[in-house]
N, C-alpha and C positions, 0 to 999 in steps of 0.2 A: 935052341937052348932055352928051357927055361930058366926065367929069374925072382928069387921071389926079395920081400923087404922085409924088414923088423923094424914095427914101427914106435918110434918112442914116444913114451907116454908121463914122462917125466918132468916138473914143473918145481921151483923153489916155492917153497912149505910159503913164504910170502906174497906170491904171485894170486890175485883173483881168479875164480876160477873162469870169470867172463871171457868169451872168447875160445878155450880152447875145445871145446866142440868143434867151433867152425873151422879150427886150422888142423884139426883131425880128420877133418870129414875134406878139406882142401887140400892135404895131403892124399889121402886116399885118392882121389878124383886124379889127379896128378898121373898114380902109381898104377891106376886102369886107364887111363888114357896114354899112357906112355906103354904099356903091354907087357906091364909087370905080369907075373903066374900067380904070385900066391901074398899075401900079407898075415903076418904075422904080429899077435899083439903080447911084450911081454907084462910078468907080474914080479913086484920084489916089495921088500917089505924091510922095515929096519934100518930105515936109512934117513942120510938127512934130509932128501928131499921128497917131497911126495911124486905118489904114482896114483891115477886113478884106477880101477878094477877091472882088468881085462873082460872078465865077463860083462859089466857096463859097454864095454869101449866094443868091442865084440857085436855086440847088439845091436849097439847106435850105428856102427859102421854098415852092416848087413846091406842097410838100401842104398849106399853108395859104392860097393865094390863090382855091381856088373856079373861079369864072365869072370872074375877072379877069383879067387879061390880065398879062405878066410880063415885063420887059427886061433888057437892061443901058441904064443909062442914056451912061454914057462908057467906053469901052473902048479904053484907048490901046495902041494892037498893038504899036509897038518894045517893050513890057516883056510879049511874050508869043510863043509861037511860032505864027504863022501858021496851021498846019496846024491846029491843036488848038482854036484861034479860029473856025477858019471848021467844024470839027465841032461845035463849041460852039453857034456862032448857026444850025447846021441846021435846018429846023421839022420 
């Protein structure tokens, strides 16, 4: 059976951002080492706390997932330009 994660990228708007790269990218390592399928990153907006940009987090993640497989998990396109969306989810 495959398993996949959704991984959270959510942070209180007061929290520095120092640090959380490396507990993203130590989560990940975790999630391929334990013989997760797929990770998934999502996106939300309008809230009270912050989220960094899946496509950032997306990115950074790339050289740490291995064999795993890598998405966005919710990608809401009004808060994005189209074009640059659909070069984004290219394979």
């Amino acid at each position: 059976m495959d398993v996949s994660y959704t991984l959270g990228t959510q942070f209180a708007r007061s929290r520095s951002l120092d640090g959380i790269a490396e507990e993203l990218v130590y989560q990940t390592e975790l999630l391929r080492d334990g013989g997760f399928y797929c990770l998934f990153v999502p996106e939300h907006h309008a809230t009270d706390d912050s989220y960094l940009y899946n496509e950032a987090v997306v990115s950074y993640l790339a050289n740490h997932v291995g064999d795993m497989k890598l998405g966005t998990g919710v990608c809401l396109l009004p808060f994005h330009n189209p074009v640059r969306i659909a070069e984004f989810e290219e394979p």
